[in-house]
N, C-alpha and C positions, 0 to 999 in steps of 0.2 A: 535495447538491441540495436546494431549498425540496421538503417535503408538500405533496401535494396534496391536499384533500379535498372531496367531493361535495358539493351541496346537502344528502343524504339525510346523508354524514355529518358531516358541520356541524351539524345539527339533533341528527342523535343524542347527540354532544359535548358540545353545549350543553345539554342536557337531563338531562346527569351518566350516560349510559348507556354502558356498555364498546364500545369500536370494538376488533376484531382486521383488523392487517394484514400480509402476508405480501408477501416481496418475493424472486427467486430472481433467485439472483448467481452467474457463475461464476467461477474462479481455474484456473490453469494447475497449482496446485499439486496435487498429489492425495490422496485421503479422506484416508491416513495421514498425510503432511503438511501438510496443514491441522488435523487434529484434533489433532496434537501441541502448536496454540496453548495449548489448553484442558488441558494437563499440571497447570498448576500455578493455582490460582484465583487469586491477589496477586497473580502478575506479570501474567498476561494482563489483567487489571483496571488495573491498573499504565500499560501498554501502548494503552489506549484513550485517544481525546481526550474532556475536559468532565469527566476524573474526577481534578480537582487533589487532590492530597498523602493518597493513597489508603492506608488503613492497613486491619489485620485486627483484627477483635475478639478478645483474648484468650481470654474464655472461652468462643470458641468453635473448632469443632476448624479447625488449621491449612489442610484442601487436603479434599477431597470435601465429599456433600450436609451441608449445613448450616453450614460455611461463610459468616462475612458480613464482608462488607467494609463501611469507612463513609470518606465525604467531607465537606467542607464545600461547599453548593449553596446559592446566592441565598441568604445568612445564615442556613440552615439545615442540619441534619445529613441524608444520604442514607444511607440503607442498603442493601444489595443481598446477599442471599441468595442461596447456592449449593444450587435443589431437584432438579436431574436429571442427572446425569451418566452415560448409558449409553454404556459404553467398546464394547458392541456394535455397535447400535443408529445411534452417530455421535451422541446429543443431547444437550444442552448446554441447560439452563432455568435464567434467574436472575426473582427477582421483589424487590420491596421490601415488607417485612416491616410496613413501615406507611407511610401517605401520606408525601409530604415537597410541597412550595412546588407541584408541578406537575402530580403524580398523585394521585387518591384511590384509583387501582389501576395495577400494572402488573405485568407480565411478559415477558419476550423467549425466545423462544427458539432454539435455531442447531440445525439439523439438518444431516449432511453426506452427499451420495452419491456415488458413481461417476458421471462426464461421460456421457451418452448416446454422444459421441464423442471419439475422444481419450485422452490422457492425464490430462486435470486434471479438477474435479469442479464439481457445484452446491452450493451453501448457500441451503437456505430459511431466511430471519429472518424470526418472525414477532413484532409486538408485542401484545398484547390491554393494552389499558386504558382511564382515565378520568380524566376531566381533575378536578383538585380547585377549588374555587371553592365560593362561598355559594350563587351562585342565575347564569342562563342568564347573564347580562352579562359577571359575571366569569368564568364557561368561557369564555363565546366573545373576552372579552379576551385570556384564554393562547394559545388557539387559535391567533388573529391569530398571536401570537410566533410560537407553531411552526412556523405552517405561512410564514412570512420572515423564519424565521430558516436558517441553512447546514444541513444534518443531515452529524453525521460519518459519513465513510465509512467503515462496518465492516468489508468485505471486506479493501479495501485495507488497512487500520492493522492486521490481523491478517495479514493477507499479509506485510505489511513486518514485524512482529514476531519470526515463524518464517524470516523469511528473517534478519534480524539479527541473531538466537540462534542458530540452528543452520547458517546458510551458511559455505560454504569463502570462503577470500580470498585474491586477489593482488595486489600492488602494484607499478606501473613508476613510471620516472621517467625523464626526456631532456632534453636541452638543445637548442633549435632556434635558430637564428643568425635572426631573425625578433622585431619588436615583438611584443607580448602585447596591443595592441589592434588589430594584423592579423589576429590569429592567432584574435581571438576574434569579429570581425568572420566569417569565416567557424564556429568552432565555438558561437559563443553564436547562430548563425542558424539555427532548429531547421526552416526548408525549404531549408537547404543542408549538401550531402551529401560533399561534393567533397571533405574530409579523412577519408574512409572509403573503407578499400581497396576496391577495384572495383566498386564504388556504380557502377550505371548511370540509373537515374533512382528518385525518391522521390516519395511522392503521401501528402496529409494527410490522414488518418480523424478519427473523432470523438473526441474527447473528451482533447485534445492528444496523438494519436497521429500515427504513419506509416508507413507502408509505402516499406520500402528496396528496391528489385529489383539483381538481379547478374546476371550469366551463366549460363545452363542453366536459366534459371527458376527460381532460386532468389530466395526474397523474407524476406525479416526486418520484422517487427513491431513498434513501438518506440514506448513513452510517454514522454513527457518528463513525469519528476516537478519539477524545480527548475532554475530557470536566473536566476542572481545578475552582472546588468552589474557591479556595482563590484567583487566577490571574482572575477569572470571565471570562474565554476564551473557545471556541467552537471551534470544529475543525470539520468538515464533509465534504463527498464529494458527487456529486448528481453524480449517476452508469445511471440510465435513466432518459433521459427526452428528451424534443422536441429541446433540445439548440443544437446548430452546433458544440457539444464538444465531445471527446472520454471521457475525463475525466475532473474532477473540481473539485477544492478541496479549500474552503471558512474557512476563520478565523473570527471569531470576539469574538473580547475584547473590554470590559467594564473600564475604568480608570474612577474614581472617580476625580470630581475637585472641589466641596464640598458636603456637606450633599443632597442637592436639585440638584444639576447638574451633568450629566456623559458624557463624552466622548466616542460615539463608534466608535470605526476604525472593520476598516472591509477590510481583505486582498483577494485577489484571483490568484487562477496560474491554468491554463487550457489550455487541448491541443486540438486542432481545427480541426475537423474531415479531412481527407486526402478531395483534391480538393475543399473544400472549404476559400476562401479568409482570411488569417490572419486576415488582414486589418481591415476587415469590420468584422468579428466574433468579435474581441476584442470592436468595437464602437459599434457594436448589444449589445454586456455585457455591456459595461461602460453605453450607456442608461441605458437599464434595471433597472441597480442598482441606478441609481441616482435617476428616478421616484419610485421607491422601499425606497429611506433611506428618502425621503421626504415625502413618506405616512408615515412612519415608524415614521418621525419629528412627523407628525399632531397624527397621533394614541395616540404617549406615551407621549408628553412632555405636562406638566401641565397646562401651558399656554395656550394649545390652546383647546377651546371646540369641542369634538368630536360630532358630526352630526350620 
C-alpha cells in the first residue's frame, strides 16, 4: 500500500530531519514461527522484494550482528547491516551503514509478540530515517516517490518465506470428464464457492479475502493470493479455520488433455500448529483432500449423474 504522510511529516522530511514510523501487523503464525524467518541473515534478505541479486560481504562474518549484505539500487550499491539480533527478546534491527540514492539514514526494526488473542502473534516494524537529497526540493521530490510508489509487504513475504522453507506438503491429481474452461469458470471465480465440499454460502472481506460458512457454524477464512486466466491456476491461503494449521496455502491448476477432459493437480504447503503432531496433521490433510477431490470427481465430471 502507498505511505502516507502528514502535512507535519512532509515538512519534517523535507527539511532533512529523521521521521520514525511504526506499523503493527498480525500473522497467524506464532512468535516461534515467525522469528524462525530471521535464522539465517542472507536468505531472509534473499526472500524480501526490491533486494535484486542480494549477496554477503565476505569480510564480514556470515549470520549474526554485523553482518552485511549489499545490492545494486537505482545505479547504486545498498548496504544493510545486521545490529540487533535478540533471540530473547524477539528483535530483529538492520540499518545501512552509509546513505545510498534514497536515505541519508535509516533503520527498521521487527519486534515479535505473543497475539493478545489466539494463536498467532503481532510484529511491530518500525522504520526511523531521512531522506538524502541537497536541499527541501529534492527530499520532497523522493518523497513524492515514496509515498506513490507500492510499499512491499513485509509481513506477508516473510510469512510466505517460513511457510515455503519449513512447511509440509501434499499433492493430488484427478481427471474430471469436464472442459478446463468450465471447470475454471466456476474455480477461477473467487465469489463462487460451489466446488468446495459443503460450502453453504461465502461473503467477501477486505483485502481480497472471504469468508466460507458450512454446517454447525463452522466458517473458514481465505485470501486469494494469485489467480492466472490463461495458466487456469488459483493460488489462496485459508488465515482461519478449525485445521491444526498456522498457515496453508493451496494451488490448483487446471491442464487441459482434450476438449471434454481436464486434469486438476492440486498443491499444498502448510505449517502445523506448534505441539501438535506433524505426522498425523499432514494424514488429517491428505484425507481431507482425497474425500474432497472425489466429491469434486462426482460433482463436475460429465459422466457421472449428480443426485
Amino acid at each position: 500500500m502507498p505511505l502516507i504522510f502528514s502535512p507535519v511529516e512532509v515538512e519534517y522530511l523535507a527539511s532533512g530531519k529523521r521521521l520514525s514510523r511504526t506499523s503493527n501487523n498480525p500473522t497467524p503464525l506464532s512468535p516461534k514461527q515467525f522469528w524462525a524467518a530471521f535464522d539465517d541473515y542472507l536468505t531472509v534478505q534473499q526472500a524480501l522484494s526490491g533486494h535484486p541479486d542480494v549477496k554477503l560481504e565476505s569480510d564480514k562474518p556470515a549470520n549474526g550482528v554485523g553482518a552485511t549484505i549489499y545490492f545494486e539500487y537505482r545505479e547504486s550499491v545498498t548496504r544493510e547491516t545486521l545490529v540487533v539480533y535478540d533471540e530473547e527478546k524477539h528483535i530483529w534491527k538492520i540499518n545501512l551503514p552509509e546513505p545510498n540514492s534514497i536515505f541519508a539514514f535509516y533503520e527498521a526494526t521487527a519486534r515479535v509478540f505473543k497475539a493478545s488473542e489466539g494463536d498467532g502473534s503481532e510484529v511491530t516494524l518500525t522504520i526511523d530515517f531521512a531522506l538524502q537529497g541537497k536541499d527541501a526540493e529534492e527530499r520532497t521530490a523522493i518523497l513524492h516517490t515514496m509515498a506513490n510508489s507500492a510499499q512491499p509487504q513485509r509481513i506477508e513475504e516473510l510469512n510466505t518465506f517460513v511457510l515455503e522453507r519449513d512447511g509440509l506438503r501434499s499433492s493430488f491429481e484427478i481427471e474430471v470428464h469436464a472442459s478446463a474452461d468450465k471447470l475454471w469458470s466456476v474455480i477461477g471465480n473467487w465469489e463462487d464457492v460451489s466446488w468446495v465440499q459443503y460450502a453453504t454460502d461465502v461473503r467477501m472481506i477486505p483485502a481480497d479475502g472471504r469468508k466460507i460458512f458450512f454446517p454447525h457454524n463452522n466458517v473458514v477464512e481465505e485470501r486469494l493470493v494469485y489467480a492466472d486466466d490463461a495458466d487456469r491456476t488459483l493460488v489462496y491461503e485459508v488465515r482461519k479455520s478449525s485445521l491444526p494449521v498456522s498457515l496453508y496455502r493451496g494451488t490448483v491448476q487446471l491442464v487441459p488433455v482434450d476438449d471434454n477432459l481436464t486434469k486438476v493437480k492440486y498443491n499444498n504447503v502448510f505449517l502445523p500448529k506448534e505441539k501438535k503432531d506433524p505426522h498425523k496433521v499432514q494424514a488429517d490433510i491428505e484425507k481431507l483432500f482425497n474425500d474432497r477431490f472425489k466429491w469434486f470427481q462426482s460433482a463436475f465430471d460429465s459422466r457421472v449423474k449428480c443426485h
